[in-house]
N, C-alpha and C positions, 0 to 999 in steps of 0.2 A: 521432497523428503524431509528440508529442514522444518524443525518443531513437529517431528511427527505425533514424538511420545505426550507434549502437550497439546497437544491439538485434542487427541484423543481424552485429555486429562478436561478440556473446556467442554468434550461432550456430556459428560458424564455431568460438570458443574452446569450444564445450559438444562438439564435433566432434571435435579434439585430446583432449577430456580423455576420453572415453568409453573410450579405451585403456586408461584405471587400474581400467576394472570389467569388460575384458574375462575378466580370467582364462587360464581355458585355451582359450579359443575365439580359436583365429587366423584372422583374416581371410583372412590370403594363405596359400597354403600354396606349397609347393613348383613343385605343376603348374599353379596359377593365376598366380606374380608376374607375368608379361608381360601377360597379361590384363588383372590388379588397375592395372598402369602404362600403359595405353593413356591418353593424356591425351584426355580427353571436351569440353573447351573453351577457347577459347583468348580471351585479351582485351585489350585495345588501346587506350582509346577515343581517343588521340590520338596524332599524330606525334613529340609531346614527351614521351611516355613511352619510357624509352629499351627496355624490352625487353616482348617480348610475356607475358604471364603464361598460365599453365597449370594445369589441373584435373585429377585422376586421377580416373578410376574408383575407386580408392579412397575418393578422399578422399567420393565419395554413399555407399559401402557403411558406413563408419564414421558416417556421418551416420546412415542408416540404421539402424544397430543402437543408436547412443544413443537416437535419439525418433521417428525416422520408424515401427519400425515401433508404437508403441504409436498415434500417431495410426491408423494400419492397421488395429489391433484396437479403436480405438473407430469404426471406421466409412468412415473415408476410402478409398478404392479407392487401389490400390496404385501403376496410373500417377501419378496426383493428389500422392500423397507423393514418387515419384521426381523427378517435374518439379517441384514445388515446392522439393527439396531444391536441383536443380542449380541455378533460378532463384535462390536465396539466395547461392548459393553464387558464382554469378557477381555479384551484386547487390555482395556484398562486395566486390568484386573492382575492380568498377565505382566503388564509391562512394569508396575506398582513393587510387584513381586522380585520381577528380577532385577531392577535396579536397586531393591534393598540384598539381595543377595549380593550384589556384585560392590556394594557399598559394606558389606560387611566382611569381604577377601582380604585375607591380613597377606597376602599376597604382593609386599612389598614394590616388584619389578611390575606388577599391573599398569599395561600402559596409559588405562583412564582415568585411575581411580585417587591410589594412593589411600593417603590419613586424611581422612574428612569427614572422620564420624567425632562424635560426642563420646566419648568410651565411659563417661560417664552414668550415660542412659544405657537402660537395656536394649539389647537388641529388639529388633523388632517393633521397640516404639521410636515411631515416626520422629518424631521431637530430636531424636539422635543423630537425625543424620540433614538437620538443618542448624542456620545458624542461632544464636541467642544472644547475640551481644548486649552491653549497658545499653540504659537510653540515651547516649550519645554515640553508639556504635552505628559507624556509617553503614553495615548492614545488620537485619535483623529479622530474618525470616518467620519465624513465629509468630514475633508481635505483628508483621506484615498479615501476616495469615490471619490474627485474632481481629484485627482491624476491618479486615476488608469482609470476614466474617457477621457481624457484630452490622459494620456499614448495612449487610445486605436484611438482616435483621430491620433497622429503623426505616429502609425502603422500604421494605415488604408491607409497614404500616403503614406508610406515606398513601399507596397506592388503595389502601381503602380509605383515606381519609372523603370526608363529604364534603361538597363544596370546595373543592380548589379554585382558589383564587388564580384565575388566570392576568397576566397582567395584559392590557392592550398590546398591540403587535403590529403599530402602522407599517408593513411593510410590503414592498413593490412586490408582485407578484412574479417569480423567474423560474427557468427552466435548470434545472439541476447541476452545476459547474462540473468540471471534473476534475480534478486536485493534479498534483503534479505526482510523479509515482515513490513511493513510498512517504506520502507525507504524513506524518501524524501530529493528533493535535496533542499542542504540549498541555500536559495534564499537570496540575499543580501539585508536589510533588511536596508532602507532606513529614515534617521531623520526623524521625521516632518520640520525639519528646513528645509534640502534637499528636501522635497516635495514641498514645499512651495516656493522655490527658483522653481523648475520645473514649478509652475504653474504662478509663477511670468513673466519667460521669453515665455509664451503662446506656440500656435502653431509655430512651424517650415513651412513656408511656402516658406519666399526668399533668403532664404540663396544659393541658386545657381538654374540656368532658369530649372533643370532637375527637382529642387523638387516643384518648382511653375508650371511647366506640370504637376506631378503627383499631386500635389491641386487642379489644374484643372476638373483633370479626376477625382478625388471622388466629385467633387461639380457637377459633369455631371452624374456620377453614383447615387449618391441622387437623384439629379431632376428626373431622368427618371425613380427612382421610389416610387415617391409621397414622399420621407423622406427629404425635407429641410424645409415645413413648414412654414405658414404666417408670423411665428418671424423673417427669416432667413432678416439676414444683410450685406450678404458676408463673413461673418466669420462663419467658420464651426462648432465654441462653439456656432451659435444661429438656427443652425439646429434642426428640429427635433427628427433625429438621436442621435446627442449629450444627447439633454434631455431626449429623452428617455434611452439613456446607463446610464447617470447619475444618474438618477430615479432609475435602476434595480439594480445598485450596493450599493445603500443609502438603499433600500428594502432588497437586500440578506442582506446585515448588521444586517439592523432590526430583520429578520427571526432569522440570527444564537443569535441575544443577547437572543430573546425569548428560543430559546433551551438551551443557558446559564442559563440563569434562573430555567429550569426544573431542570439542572445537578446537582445547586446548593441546589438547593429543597434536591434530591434527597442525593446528599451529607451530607445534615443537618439533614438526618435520620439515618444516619451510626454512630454504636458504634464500639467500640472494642468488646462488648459482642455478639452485634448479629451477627460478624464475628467468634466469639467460635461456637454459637449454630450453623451456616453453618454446620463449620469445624467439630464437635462432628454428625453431621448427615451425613456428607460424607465417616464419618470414620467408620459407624457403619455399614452404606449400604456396603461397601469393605470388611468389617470383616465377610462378609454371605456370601463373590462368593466364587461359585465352582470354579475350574481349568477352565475349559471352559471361565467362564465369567471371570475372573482374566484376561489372553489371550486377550478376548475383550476390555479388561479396558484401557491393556498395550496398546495396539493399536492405543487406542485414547485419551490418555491423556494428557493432554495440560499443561503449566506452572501454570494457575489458577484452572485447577483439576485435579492434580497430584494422582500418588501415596500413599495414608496413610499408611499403612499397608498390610502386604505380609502372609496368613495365611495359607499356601501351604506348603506339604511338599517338594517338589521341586523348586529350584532356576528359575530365570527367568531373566531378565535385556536386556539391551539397549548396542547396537552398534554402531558408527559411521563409514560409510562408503567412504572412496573416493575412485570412480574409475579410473584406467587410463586406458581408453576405447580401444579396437582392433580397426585399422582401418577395412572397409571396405572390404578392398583387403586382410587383415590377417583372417579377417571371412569367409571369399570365401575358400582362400586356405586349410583354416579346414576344413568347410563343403566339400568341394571336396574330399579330404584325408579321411574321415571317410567312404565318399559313396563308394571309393575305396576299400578301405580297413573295411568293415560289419566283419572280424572275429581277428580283435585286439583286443589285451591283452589291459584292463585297464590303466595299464604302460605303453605298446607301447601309446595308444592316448594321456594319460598325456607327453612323452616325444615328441612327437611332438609336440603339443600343446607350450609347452615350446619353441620348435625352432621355430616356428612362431613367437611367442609374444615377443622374445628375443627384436625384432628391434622396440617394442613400442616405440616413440618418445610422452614427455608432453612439454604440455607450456598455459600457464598463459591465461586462458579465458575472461577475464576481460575487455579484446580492449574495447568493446560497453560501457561500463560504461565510460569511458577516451570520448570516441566521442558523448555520448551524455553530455556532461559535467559534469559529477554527482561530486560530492565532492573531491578533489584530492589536495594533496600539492607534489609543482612539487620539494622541497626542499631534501624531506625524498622520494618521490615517492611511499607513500603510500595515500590511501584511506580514507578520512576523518569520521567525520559524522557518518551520519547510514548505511555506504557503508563497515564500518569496525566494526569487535565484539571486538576488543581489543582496550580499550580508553586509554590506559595510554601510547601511542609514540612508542607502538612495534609493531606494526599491520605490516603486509606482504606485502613486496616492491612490485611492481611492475616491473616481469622481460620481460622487454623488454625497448624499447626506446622511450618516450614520448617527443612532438614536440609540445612545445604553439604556436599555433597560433595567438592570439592577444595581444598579453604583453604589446603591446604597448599602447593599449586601457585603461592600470591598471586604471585611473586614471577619468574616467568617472563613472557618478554615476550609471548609469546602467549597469555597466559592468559586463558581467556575462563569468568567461574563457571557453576556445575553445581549445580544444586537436587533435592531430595527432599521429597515432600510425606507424610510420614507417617500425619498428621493434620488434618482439616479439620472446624473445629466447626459443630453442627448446631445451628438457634438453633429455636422455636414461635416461631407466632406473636407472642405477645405479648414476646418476648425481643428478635425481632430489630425490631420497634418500637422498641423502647425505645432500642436500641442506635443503628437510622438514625436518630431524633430528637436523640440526644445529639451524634452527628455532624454533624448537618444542620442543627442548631440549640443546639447547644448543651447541650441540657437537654431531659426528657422532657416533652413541652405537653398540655395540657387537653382531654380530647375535649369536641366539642362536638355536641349532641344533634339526632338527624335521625329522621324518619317513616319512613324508606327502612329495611326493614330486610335489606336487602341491604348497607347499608354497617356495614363493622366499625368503624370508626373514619374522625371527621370534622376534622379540624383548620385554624382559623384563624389562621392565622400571620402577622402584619401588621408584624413588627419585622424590620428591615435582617438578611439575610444575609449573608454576604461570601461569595463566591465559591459564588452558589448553584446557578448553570448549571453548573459545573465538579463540583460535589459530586454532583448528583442525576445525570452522565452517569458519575461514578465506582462510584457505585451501581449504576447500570442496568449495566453491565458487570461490578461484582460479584457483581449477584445474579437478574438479570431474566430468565427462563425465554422469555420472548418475543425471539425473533433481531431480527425488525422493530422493537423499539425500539430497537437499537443503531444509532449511527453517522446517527443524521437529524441534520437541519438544527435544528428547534424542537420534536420530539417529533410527537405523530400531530394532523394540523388535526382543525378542530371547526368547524362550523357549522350554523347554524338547521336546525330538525327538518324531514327530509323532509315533500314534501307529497304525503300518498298519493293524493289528489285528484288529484294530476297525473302519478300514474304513476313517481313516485320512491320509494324506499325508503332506509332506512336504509344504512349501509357501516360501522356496529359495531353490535353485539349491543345490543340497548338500554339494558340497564344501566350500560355503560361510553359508549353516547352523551350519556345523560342525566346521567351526573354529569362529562363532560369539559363540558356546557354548564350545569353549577350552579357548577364552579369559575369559567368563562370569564364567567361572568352573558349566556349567551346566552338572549333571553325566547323562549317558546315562541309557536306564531304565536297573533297576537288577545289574548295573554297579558299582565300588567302588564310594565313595565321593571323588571327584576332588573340589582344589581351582582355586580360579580364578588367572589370571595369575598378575595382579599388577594394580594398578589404572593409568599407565599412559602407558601398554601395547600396542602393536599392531601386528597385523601376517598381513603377504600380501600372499594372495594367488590369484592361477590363476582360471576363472572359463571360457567358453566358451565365454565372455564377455570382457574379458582380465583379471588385475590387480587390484584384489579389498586391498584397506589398510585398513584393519578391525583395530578400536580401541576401546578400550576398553570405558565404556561409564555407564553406574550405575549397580548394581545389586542388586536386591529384593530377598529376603530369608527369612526364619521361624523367624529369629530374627530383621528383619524392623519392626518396631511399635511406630508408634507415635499416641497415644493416645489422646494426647492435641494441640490445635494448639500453644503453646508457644514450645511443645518439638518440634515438627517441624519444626517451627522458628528458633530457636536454632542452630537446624542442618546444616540447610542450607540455612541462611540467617546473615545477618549483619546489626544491628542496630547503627545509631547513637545517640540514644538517650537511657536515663538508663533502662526505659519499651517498651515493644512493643506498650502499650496503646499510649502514649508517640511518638513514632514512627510512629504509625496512623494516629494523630492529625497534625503530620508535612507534613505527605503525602497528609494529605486532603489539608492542606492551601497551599503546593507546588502542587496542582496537575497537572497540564499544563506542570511546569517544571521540572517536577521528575526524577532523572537522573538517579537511579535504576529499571527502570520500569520492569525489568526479575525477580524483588524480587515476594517470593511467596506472603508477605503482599500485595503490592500493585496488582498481578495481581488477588488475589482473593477478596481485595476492589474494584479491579476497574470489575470486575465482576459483583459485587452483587451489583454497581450504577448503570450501564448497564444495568441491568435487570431491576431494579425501573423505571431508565429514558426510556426502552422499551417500559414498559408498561405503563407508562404518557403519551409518543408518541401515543401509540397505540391508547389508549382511546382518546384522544384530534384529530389523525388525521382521528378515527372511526366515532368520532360526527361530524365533520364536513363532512367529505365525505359523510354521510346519511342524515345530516340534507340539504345539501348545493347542494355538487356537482350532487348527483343522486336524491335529495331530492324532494317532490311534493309540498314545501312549499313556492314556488313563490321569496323565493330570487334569485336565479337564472333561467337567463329563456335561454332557446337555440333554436334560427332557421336553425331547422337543412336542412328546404326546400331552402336557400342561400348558402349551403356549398354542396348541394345533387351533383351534376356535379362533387364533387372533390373525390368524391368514384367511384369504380366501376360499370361500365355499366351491 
């Protein structure tokens, strides 16, 4: 539900912009415009809106040709996309509306709103109810707006320009990484002063005959369809295009401040104490599961609903996995070898096995993050940002050879850099060992000796790592052939060996069940008490899959118990401040910037705002969806016999 009201605000601007990839395909033509300008809807929702608003037929057909019709061709029926498009469309409409009403309640006790208009402008115009500070004011919505405005204006010619220069792009050919979850790329993050200089020096139009052809051609691609507008002057800031993108970007502003607003509401009901009473209820419910639901729990436990207590007589706990995947051609060869040979010994197929996998080759998956430019410093050739778990300047180089492309560009205000992946090294087995041990610890460590000969390598690691959560997930993202170990909470749970007596079975291959429970020291049933093997362990063993580097990763026992949410604090967390109370209060006033956000304080504050601002959302976008959008109350009215030709026959 969070960013509803702008989400709907990006439709309506991905709607506008679909014009810059129309090309030569005009919407309107000649014998259609009165058609195309029949308005389809009309909207209202109060007497203190001073004018009624209106929808064109157009404005669904351009909807339609940016996204509606690919959802069509994955499946959606055609009516389905046409009435869901007009329904957004009015949604916007709707939602525009009422959060300038509710921005305009001199209703002082209003729990969202408050004084945050301009009382200077009129009501009604938009400008009033955003910010405008100097050009040194750290915010500045407007100018934000005219900018990104403006921006989308010298795209729009870029995209007709003839002959782009593409630069060469030696780079390794990879299959598409997946990022860590919620990573974004840091976007360079422009003065107001710099924006203001940008809008100072206008359109780009004559700076050479190729880019006053391609001005040409969006001022031909407008007219032919209906979007340059009775204002137009020859300059393509007095299109109606322009004002309309202008308009839509000054509007999602609006939307997301009103959701600010709700967060802050929301915010302002959080204590320290009603984050206890959460915590004392999450701990009690845990403290009643059976084994079964315990199993379930580990499952799915997330950083903001962890673990409380373990009230089992059996051990359980968390693995990280990275694998270095068989190829293709070395899975064949097994599968071949086994239909061969149906009456081998256990140890004959583990020792094969073995000489297959021997010629695993790894290397560094990561190319796609480098080529779609995500966070990168080419100094230390690691990973910036949130592309990296380790923030303090150690995070995992990048092995192979990176190639900037535009360096020479540094120096522009939009410059955003361009990578080339030439070369990416390929490490054996025993290289890229050596290599995560010197990273992961320092120094290459002592295998230590196992029965299993399934495992290639055993390692007891019992001396402090720094930052070992943060290395072994920078790993599994450089190198781990298994998608499912990316992006979990503690890596893959572990518990007590099925009981096939009761009709359960295993849920990994046994090899990698059995050694996620010789690191975790889970005993086998009736079997002696085993410990675990060290907090910064790991065994690599082979399974039909190839090379899994099982590490070690938390373990849950009879004696886990945290009772209070301060003990649990405690354990595994770090405050900078002398109380947790204390700690809260800083997290609330940073919370935009919160640089611990894995802490469990914040993600079980920011949970339980989440859930308040859900359901504000919910109710605010409940009433108006039934009073408005579906509603029989005459604010909105829709002719849907003017848009009937655009559904199915």
């Amino acid at each position: 539900m969070r960013r509803f009201f702008k989400s709907i605000a990006c439709l309506v601007m991905s709607l506008l912009l679909s014009v810059t990839f129309l090309g030569g395909c005009n919407l309107i033509t000649v014998d259609n415009v009165r058609d195309m300008n029949q308005v389809v809807a009309t909207i209202k929702i109060s007497d203190q809106v001073p004018e009624t608003e209106k929808i064109y037929k157009k404005d669904i057909v351009m909807a339609y040709m940016n996204y509606g019709y690919y959802q069509e061709y994955q499946g959606t029926s055609r009516d389905k996309v046409i009435k869901d498009i007009v329904n957004s469309l009015i949604s916007n409409r709707v939602y525009v509306q009422n959060a300038i009403l509710e921005f305009n309640t001199t209703d002082t006790e209003s729990i969202y709103y408050g004084n945050i208009v301009d009382s200077s402008k009129e009501a009604w115009d938009i400008d009033r109810y955003l910010t405008n500070g100097t050009v040194d004011a750290e915010e500045n919505e407007i100018l934000d707006a005219e900018y990104s405005a403006l921006k989308d204006m010298n795209d729009f010619i870029d995209n007709y320009l003839e002959d782009k220069e593409e630069e060469a792009n030696d780079t390794v050919s990879d299959t598409v990484r997946a990022v860590p979850t919620g990573a974004k790329k840091e976007e360079k993050e422009l003065t107001s002063a710099q924006k203001q200089a940008y809008l100072t020096k206008r359109l780009d139009k004559n700076s050479s005959s190729e880019r006053r052809k391609a001005y040409n051609r969006v001022i031909e691609v407008l007219e032919a369809n209906e979007l340059l507008g009775k204002n137009y002057n020859g300059e393509l800031t007095s299109t109606t295009y322009y004002e309309q993108t202008l308009k839509t970007y000054k509007e999602a502003l609006l939307l997301e401040k009103f959701e600010k607003c709700i967060t802050t509401y929301a915010k302002s009901q959080l204590s320290f104490e009603v984050l206890e009473q959460e915590y004392v209820n999450k701990y009690e419910e845990q403290s009643k599961m059976t084994a079964s639901e315990f199993a379930t729990k580990l499952s799915s436990a997330t950083a903001g609903d962890p673990i409380l207590v373990c009230n089992q007589e059996n051990t359980y706990g968390y693995v990280y996995n990275l694998l270095l995947g068989a190829s293709t051609e070395m899975t064949d060869a097994l599968t071949k070898w086994n239909g061969e040979n149906p009456n081998a010994t256990t140890g004959e197929q583990i020792e094969k096995r073995n000489e297959i996998f021997k010629d695993i080759t790894v290397k560094d998956l990561r190319s796609t993050w480098l080529t779609s430019g995500y966070d990168f410093d080419m100094e230390t050739m690691c990973f910036t940002g949130d592309y990296t778990f380790v923030k303090n300047g150690n995070s995992l180089p990048f092995q192979g050879i990176v190639k900037h492309l535009n360096a020479s560009e540094k120096d522009n205000d939009d410059y955003s850099a361009r990578y080339g992946v030439p070369y990416v090294e390929e490490f054996t087995l025993d290289e890229f060992i050596e290599m995560m041990e010197i990273y992961l610890y320092g120094a290459p460590q002592p295998k230590v000796a196992s029965d299993n000969k399934s495992v290639y390598k055993k390692v007891e690691a019992n001396n402090v790592v720094d930052d070992y959560e943060e290395k072994i997930n920078d790993l599994l993202f450089a190198f781990s052939t298994d998608d499912g170990s990316l992006n979990t909470y503690k890596g893959y749970s572990s518990e007590p060996k099925a009981d096939a007596s009761a009709g359960r079975t295993e849920k990994y291959v046994k090899e990698f069940a059995a050694a996620a429970r010789e690191i975790l020291g889970i005993k086998e049933k009736d079997g002696p008490v085993v410990s675990p093997m060290g907090n910064n362990s790991y065994i690599m063993v082979a399974t039909d899959f190839g090379y899994h580097i099982m590490f070690y990763s938390q373990v849950f026992d009879k004696n886990y118990n945290y009772p209070e949410l301060e003990d649990y604090l405690d354990a595994f967390s770090q405050k900078t401040k002398t109380t947790w109370e204390e700690e809260l209060g800083e997290i609330l006033k940073g919370w935009d910037d919160w640089k611990d956000t894995n802490s469990y304080l914040y993600q079980i504050a920011s949970g339980w705002v989440n859930a308040l601002v859900n359901k504000e959302y919910g109710k605010i976008v409940n009433d108006l969806q039934d009073q408005h959008v579906y509603g029989k109350n005459g604010t909105v009215v829709k002719y849907e016999d003017r848009y009937a030709d655009l559904l199915e026959a």
